[in-house]
N, CA, C, O and CB atoms as a CASP TS submission, in Angstrom:
PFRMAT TS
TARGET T0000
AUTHOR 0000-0000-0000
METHOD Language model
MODEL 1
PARENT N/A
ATOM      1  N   UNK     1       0.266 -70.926  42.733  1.00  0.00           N
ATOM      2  CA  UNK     1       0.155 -71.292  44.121  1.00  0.00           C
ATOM      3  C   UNK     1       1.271 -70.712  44.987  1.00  0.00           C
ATOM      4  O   UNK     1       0.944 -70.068  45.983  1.00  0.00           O
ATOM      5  CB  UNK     1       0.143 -72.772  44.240  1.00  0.00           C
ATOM      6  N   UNK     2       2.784 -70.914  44.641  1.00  0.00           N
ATOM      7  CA  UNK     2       3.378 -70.235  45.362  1.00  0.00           C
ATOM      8  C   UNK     2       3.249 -68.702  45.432  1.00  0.00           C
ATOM      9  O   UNK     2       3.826 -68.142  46.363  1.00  0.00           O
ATOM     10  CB  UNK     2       4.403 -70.600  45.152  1.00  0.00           C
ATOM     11  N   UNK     3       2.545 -67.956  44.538  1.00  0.00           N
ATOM     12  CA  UNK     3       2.639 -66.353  44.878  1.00  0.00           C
ATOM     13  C   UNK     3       1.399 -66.216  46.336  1.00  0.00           C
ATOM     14  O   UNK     3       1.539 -65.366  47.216  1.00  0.00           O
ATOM     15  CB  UNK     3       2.028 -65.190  43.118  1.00  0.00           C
ATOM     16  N   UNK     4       0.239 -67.239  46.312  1.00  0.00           N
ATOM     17  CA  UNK     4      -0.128 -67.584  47.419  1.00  0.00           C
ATOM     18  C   UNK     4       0.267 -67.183  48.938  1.00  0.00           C
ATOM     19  O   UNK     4      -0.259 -66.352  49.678  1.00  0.00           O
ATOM     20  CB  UNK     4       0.014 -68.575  47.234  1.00  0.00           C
ATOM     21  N   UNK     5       1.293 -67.990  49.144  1.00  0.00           N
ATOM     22  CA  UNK     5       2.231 -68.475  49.900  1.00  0.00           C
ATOM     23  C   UNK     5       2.913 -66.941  50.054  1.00  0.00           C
ATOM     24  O   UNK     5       3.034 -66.377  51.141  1.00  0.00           O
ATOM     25  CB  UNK     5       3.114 -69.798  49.216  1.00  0.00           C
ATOM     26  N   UNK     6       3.178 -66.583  49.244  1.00  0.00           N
ATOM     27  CA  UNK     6       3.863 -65.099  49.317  1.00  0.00           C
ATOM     28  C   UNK     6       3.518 -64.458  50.046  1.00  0.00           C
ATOM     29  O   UNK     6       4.187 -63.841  50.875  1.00  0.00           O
ATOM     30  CB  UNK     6       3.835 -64.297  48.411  1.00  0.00           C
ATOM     31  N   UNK     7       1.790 -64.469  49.812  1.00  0.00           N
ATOM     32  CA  UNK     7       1.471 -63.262  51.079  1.00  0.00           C
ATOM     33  C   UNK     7       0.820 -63.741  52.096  1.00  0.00           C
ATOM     34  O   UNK     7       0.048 -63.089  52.800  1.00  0.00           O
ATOM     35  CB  UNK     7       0.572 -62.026  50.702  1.00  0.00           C
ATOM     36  N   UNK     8       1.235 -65.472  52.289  1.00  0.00           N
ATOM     37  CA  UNK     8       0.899 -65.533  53.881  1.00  0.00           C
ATOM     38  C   UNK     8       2.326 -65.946  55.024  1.00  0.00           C
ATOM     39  O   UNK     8       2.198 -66.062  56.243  1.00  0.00           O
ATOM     40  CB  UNK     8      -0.406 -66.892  54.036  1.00  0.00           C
ATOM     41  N   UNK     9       3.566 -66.105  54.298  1.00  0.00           N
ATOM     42  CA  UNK     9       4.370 -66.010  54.641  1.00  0.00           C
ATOM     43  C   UNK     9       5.040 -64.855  55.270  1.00  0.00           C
ATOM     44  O   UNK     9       5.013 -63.758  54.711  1.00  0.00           O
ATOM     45  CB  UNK     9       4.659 -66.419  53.992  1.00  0.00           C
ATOM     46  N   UNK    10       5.841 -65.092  56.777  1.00  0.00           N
ATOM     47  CA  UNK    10       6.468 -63.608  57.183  1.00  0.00           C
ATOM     48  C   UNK    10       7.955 -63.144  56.444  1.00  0.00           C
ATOM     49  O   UNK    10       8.873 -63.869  56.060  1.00  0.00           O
ATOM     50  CB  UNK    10       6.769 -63.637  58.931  1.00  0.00           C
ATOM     51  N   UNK    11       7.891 -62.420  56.423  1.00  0.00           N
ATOM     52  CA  UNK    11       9.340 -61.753  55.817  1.00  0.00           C
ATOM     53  C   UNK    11      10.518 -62.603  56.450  1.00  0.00           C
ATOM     54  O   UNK    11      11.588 -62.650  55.842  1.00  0.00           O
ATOM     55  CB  UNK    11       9.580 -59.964  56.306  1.00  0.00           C
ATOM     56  N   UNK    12      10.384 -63.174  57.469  1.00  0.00           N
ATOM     57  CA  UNK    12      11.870 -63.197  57.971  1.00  0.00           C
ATOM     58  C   UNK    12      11.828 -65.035  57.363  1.00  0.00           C
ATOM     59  O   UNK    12      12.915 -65.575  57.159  1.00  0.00           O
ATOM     60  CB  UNK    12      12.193 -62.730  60.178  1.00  0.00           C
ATOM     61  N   UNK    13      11.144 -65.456  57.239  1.00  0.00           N
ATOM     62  CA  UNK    13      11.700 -67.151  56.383  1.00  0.00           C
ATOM     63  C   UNK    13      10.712 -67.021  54.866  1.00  0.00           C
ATOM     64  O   UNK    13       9.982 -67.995  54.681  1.00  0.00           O
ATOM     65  CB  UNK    13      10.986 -69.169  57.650  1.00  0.00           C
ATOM     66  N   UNK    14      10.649 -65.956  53.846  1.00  0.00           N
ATOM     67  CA  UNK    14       9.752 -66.165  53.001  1.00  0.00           C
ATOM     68  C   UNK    14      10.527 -67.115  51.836  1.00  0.00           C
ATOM     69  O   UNK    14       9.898 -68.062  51.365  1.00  0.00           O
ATOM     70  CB  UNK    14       9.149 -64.779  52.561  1.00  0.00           C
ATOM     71  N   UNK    15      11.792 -66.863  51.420  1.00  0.00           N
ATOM     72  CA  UNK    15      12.905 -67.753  50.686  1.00  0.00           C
ATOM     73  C   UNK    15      12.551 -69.483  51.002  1.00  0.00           C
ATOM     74  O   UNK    15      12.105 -70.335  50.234  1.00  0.00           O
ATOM     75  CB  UNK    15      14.634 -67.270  51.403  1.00  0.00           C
ATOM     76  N   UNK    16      12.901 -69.567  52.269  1.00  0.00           N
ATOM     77  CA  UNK    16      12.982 -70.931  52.258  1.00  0.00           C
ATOM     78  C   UNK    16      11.360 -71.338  52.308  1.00  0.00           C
ATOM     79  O   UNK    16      11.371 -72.555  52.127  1.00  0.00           O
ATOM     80  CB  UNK    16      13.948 -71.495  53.534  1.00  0.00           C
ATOM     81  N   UNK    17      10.193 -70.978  52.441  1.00  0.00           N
ATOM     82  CA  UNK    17       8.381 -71.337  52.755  1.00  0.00           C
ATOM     83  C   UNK    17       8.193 -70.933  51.698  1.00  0.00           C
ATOM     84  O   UNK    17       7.189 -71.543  51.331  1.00  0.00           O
ATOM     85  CB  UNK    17       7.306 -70.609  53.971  1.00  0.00           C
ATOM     86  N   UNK    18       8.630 -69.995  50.574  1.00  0.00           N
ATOM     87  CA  UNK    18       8.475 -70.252  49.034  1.00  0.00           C
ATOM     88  C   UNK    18       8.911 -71.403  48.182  1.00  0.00           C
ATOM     89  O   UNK    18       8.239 -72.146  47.467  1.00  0.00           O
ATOM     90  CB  UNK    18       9.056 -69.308  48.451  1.00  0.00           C
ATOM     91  N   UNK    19       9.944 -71.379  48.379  1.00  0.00           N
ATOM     92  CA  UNK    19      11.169 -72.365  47.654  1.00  0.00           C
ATOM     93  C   UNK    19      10.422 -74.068  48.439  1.00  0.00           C
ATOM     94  O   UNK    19      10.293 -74.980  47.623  1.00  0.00           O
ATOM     95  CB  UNK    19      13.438 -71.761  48.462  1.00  0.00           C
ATOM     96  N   UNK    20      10.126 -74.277  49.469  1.00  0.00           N
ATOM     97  CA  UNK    20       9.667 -75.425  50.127  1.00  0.00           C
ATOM     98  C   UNK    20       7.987 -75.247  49.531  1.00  0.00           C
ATOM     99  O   UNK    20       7.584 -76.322  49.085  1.00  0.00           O
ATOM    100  CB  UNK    20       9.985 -75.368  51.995  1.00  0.00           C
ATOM    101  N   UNK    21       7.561 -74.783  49.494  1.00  0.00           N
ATOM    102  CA  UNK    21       5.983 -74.855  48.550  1.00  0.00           C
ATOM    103  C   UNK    21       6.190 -74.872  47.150  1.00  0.00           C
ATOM    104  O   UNK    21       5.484 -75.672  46.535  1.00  0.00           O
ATOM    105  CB  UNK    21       4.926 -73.485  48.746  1.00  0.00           C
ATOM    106  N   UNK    22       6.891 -74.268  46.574  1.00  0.00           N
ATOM    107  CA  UNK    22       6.932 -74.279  45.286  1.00  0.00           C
ATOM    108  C   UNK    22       7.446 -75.763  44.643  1.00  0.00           C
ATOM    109  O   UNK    22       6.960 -76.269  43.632  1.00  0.00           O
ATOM    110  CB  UNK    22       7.785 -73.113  44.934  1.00  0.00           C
ATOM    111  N   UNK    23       8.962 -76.569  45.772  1.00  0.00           N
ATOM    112  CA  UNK    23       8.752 -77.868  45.113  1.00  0.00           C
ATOM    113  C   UNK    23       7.809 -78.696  45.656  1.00  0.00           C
ATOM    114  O   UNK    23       8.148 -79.859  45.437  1.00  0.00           O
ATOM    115  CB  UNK    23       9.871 -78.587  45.057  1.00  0.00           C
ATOM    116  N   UNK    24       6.760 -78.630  46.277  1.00  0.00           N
ATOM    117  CA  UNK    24       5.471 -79.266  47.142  1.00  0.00           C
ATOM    118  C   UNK    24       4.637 -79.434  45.759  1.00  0.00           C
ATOM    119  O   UNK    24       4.166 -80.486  45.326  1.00  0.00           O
ATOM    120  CB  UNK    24       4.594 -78.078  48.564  1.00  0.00           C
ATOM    121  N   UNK    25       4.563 -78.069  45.134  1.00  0.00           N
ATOM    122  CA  UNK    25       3.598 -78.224  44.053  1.00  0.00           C
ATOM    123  C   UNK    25       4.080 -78.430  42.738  1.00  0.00           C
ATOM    124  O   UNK    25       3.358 -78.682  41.773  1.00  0.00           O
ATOM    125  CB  UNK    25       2.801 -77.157  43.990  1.00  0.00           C
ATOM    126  N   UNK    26       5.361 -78.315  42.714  1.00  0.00           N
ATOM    127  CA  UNK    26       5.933 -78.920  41.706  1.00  0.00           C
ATOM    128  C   UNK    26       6.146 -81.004  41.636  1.00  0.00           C
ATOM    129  O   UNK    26       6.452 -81.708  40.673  1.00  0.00           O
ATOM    130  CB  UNK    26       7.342 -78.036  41.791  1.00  0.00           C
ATOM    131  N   UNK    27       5.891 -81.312  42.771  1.00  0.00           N
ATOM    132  CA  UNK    27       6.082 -82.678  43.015  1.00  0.00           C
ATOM    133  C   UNK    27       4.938 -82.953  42.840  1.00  0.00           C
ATOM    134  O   UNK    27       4.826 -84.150  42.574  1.00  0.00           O
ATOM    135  CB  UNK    27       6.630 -83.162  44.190  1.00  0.00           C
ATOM    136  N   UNK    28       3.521 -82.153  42.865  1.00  0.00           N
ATOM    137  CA  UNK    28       2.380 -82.919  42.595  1.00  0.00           C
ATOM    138  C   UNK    28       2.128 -82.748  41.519  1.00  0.00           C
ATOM    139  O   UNK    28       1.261 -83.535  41.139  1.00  0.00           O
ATOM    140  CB  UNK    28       1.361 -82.771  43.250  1.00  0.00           C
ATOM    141  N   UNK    29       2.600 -81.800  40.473  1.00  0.00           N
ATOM    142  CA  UNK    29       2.037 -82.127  39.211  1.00  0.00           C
ATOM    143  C   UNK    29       2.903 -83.012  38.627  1.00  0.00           C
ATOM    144  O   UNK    29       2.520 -83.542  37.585  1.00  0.00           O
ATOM    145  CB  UNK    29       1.788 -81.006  38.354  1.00  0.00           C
ATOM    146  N   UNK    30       4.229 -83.358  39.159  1.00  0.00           N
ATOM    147  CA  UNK    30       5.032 -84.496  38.600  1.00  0.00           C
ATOM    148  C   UNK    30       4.611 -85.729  38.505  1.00  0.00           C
ATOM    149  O   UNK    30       4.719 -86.489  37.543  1.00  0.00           O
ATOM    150  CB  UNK    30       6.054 -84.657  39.191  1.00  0.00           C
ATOM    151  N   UNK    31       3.936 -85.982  39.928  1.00  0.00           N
ATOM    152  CA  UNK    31       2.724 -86.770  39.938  1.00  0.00           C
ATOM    153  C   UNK    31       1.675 -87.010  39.637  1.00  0.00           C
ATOM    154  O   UNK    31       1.079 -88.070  39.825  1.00  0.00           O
ATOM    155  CB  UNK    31       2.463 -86.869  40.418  1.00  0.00           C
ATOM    156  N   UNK    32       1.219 -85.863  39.019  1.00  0.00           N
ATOM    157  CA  UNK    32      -0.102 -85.764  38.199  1.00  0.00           C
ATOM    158  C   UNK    32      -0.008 -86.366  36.948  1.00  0.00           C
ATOM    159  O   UNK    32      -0.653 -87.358  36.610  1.00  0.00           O
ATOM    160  CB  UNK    32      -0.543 -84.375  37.951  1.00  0.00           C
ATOM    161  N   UNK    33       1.266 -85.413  35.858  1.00  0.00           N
ATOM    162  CA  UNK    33       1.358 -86.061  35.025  1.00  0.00           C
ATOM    163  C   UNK    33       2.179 -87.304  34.695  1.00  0.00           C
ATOM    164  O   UNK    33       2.341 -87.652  33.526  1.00  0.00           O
ATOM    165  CB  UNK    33       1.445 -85.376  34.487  1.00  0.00           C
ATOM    166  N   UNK    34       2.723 -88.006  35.777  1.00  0.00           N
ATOM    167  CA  UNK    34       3.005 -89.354  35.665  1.00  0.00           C
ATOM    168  C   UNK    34       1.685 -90.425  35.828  1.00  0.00           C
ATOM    169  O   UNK    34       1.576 -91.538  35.313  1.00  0.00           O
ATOM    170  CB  UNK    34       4.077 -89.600  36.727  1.00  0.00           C
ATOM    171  N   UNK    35       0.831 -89.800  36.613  1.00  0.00           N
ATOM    172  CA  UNK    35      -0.077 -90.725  36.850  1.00  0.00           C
ATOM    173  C   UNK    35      -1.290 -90.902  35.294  1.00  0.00           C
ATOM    174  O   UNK    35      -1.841 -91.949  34.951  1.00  0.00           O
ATOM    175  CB  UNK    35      -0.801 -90.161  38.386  1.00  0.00           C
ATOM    176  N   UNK    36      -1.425 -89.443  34.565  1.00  0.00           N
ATOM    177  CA  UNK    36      -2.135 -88.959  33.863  1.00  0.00           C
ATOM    178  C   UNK    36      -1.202 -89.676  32.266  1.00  0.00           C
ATOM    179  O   UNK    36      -1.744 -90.241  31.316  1.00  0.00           O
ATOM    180  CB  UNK    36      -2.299 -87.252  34.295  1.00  0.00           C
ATOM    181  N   UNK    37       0.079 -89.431  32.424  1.00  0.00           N
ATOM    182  CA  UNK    37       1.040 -90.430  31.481  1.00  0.00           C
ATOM    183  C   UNK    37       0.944 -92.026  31.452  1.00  0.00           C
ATOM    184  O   UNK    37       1.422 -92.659  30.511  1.00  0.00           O
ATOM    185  CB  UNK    37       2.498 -90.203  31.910  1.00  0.00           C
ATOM    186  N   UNK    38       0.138 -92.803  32.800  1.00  0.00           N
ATOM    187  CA  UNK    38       0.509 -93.997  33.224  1.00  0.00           C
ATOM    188  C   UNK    38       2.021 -94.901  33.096  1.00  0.00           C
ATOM    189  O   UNK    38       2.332 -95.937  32.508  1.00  0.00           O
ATOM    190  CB  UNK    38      -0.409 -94.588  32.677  1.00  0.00           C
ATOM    191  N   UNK    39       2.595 -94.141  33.776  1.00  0.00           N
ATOM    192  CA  UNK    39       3.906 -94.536  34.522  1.00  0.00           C
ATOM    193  C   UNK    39       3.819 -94.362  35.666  1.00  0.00           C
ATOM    194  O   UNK    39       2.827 -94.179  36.371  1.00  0.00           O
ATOM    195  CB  UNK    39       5.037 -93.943  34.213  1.00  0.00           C
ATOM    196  N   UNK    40       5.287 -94.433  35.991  1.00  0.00           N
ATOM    197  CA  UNK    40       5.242 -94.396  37.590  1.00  0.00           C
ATOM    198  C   UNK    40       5.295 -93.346  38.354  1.00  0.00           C
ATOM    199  O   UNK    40       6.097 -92.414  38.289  1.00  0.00           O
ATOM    200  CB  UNK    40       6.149 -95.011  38.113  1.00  0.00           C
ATOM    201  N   UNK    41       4.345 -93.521  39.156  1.00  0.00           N
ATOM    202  CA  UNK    41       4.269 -91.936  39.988  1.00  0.00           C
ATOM    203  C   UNK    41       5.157 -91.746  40.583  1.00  0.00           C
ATOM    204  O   UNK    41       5.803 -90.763  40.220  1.00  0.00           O
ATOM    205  CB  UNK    41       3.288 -91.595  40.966  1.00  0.00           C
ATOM    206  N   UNK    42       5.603 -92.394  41.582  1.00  0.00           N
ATOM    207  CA  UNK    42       6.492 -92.035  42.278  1.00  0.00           C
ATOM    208  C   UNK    42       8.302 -91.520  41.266  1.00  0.00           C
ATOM    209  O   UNK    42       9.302 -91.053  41.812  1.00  0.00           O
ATOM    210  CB  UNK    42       6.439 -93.369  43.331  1.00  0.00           C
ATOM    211  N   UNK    43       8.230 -91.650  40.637  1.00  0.00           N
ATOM    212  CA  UNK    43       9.445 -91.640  39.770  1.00  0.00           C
ATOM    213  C   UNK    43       8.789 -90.346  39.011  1.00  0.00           C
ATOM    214  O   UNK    43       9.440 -89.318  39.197  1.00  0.00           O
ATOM    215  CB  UNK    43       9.840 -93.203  38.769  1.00  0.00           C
ATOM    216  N   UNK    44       8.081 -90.256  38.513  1.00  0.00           N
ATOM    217  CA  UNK    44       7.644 -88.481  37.904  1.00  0.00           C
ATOM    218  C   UNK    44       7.937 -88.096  39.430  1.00  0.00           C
ATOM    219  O   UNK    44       9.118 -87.776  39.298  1.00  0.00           O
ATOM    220  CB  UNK    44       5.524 -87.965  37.134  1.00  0.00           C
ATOM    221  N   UNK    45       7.685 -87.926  40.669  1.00  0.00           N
ATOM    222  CA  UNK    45       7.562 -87.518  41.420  1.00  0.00           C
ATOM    223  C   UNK    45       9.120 -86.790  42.295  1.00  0.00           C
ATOM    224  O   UNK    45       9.458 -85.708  42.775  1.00  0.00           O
ATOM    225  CB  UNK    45       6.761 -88.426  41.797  1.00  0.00           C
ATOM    226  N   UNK    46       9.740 -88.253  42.091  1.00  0.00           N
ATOM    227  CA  UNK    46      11.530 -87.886  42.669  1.00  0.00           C
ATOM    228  C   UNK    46      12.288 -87.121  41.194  1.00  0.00           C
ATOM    229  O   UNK    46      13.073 -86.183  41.328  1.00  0.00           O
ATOM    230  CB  UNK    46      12.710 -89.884  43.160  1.00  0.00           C
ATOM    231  N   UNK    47      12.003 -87.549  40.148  1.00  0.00           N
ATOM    232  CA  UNK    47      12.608 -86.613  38.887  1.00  0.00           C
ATOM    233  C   UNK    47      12.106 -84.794  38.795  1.00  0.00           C
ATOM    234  O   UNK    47      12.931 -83.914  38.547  1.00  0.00           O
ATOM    235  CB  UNK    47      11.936 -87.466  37.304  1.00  0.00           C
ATOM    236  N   UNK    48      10.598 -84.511  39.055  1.00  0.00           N
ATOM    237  CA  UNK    48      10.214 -83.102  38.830  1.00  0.00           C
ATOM    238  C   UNK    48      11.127 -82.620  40.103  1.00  0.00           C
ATOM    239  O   UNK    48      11.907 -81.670  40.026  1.00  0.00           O
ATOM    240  CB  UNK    48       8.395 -82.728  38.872  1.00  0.00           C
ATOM    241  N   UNK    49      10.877 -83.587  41.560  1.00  0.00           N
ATOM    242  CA  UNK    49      11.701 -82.542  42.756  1.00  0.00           C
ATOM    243  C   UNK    49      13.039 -82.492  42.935  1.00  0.00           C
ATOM    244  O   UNK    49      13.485 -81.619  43.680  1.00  0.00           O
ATOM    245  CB  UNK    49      11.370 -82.822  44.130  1.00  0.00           C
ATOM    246  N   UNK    50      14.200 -83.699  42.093  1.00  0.00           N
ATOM    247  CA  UNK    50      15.429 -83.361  41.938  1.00  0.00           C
ATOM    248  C   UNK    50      15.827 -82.067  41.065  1.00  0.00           C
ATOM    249  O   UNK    50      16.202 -80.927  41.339  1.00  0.00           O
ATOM    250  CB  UNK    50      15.968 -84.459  41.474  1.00  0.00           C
ATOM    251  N   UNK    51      15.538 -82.857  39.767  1.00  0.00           N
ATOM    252  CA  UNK    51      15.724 -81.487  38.710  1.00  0.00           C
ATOM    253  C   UNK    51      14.581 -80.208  38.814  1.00  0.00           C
ATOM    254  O   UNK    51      14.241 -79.486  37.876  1.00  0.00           O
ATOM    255  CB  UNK    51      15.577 -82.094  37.004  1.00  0.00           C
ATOM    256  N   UNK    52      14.199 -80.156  39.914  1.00  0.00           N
ATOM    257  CA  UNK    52      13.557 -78.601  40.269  1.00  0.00           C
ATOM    258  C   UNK    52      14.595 -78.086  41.615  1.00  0.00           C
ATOM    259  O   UNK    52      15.161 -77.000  41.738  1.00  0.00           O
ATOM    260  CB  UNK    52      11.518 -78.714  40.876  1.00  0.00           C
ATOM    261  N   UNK    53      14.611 -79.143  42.444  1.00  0.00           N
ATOM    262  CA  UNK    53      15.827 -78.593  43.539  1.00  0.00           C
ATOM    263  C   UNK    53      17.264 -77.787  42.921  1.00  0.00           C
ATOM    264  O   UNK    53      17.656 -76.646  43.167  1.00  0.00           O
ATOM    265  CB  UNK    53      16.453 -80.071  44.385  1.00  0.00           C
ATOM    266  N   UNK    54      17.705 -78.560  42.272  1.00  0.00           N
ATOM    267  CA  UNK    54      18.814 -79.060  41.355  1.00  0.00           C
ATOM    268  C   UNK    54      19.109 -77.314  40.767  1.00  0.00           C
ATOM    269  O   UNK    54      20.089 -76.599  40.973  1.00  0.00           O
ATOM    270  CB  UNK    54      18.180 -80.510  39.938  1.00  0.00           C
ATOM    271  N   UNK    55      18.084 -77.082  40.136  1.00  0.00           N
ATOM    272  CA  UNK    55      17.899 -75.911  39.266  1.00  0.00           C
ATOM    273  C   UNK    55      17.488 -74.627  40.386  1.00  0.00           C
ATOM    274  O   UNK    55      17.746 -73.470  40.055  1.00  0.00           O
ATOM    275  CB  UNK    55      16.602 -76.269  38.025  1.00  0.00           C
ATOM    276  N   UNK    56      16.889 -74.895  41.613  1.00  0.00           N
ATOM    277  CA  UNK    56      16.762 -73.736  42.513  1.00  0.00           C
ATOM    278  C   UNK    56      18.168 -73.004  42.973  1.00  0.00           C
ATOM    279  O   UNK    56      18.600 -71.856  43.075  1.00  0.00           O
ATOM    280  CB  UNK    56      16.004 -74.244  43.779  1.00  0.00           C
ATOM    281  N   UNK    57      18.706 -74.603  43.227  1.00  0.00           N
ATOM    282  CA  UNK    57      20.135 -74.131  43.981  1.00  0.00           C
ATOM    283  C   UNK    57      21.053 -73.981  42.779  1.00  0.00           C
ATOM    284  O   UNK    57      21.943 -73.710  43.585  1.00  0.00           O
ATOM    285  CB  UNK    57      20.847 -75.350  45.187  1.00  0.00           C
ATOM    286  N   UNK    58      21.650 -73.905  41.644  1.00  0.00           N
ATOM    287  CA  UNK    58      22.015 -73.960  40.686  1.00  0.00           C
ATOM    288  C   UNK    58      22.150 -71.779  40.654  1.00  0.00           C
ATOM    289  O   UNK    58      23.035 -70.942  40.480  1.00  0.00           O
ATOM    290  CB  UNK    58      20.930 -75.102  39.690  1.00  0.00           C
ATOM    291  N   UNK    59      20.754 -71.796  40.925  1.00  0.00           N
ATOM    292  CA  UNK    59      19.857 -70.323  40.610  1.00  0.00           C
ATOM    293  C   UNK    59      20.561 -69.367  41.785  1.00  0.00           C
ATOM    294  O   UNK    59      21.003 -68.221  41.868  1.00  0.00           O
ATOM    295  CB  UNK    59      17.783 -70.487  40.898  1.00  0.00           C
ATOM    296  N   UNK    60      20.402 -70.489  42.609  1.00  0.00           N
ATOM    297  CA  UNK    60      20.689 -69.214  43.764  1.00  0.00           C
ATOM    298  C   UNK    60      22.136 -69.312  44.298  1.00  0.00           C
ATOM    299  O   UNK    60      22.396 -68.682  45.323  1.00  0.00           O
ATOM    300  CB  UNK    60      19.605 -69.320  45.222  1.00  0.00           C
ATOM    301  N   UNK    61      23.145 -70.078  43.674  1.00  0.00           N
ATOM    302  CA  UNK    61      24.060 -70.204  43.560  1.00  0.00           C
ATOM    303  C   UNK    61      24.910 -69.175  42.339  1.00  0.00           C
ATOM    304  O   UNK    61      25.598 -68.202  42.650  1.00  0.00           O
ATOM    305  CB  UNK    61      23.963 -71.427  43.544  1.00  0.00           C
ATOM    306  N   UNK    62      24.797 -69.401  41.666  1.00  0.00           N
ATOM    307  CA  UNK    62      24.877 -67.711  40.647  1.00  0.00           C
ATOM    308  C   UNK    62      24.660 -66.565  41.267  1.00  0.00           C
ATOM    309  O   UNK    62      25.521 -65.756  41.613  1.00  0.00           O
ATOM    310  CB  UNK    62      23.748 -67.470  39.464  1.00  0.00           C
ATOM    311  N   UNK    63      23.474 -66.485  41.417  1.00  0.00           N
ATOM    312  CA  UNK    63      22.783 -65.393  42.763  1.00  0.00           C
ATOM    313  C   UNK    63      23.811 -64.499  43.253  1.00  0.00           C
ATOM    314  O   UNK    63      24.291 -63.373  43.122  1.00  0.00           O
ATOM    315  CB  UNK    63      22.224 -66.260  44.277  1.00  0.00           C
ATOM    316  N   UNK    64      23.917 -65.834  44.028  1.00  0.00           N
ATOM    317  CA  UNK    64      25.200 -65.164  45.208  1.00  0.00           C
ATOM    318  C   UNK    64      26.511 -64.862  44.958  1.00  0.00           C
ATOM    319  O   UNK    64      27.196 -64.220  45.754  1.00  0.00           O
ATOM    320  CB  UNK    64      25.525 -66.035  46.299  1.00  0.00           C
ATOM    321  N   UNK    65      27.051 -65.425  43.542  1.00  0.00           N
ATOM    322  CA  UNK    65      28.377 -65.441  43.251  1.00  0.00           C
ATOM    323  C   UNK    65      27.642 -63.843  42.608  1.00  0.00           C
ATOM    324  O   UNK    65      28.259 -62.879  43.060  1.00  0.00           O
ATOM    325  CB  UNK    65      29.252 -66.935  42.206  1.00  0.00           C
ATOM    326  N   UNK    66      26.640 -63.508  41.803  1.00  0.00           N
ATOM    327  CA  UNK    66      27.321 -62.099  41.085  1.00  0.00           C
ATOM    328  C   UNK    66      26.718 -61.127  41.832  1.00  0.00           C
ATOM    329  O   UNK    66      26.985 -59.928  41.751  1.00  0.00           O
ATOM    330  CB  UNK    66      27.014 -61.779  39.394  1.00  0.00           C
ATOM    331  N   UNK    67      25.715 -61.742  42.735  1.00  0.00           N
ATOM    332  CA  UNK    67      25.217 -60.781  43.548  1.00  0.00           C
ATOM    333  C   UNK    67      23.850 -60.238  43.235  1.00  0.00           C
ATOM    334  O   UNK    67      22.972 -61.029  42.892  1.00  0.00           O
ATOM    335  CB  UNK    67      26.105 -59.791  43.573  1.00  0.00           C
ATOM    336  N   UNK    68      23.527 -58.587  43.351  1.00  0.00           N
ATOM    337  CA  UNK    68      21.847 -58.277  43.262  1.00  0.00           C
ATOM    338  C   UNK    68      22.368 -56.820  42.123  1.00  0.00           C
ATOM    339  O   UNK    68      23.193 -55.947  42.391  1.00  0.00           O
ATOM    340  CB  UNK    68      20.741 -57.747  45.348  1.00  0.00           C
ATOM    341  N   UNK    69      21.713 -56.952  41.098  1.00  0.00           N
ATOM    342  CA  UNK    69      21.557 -55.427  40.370  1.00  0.00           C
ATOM    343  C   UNK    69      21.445 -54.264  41.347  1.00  0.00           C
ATOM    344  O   UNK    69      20.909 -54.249  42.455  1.00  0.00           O
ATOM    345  CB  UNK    69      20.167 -55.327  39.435  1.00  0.00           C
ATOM    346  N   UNK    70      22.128 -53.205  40.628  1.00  0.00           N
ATOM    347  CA  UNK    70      22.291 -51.964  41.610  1.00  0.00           C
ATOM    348  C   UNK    70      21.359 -51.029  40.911  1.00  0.00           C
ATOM    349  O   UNK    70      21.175 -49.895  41.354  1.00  0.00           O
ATOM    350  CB  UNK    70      23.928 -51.297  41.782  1.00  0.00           C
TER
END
């Protein structure tokens, strides 16, 4: 779904309208399979979008410290 998003997004915000869809659909299958687990949805729901945030910025925090292959 997010490669989707890829090509209806404009170049100049595609980072942040990727990264903001990608945990959109990462929060619903958190919810999917909490609901599909029978637990609590909402709690699959705040756990898949912390530890997916968590790990974006983590990502793009490295990123920036070593930079882009030449």
């Amino acid at each position: 779904m997010p490669l989707m998003v890829v090509a209806l997004a404009s170049e100049s915000n595609l980072i942040s309208v990727v990264s903001g869809a990608s945990l959109l659909f990462l929060a619903f299958l958190g919810g999917l399979a909490a609901y599909i687990g029978s637990v609590n949805v909402a709690t699959g729901i705040m756990r898949i979008t912390f530890w997916s945030a968590l790990a974006m910025g983590v990502t793009a925090g490295i990123g920036a410290l070593i930079g882009t292959a030449a």
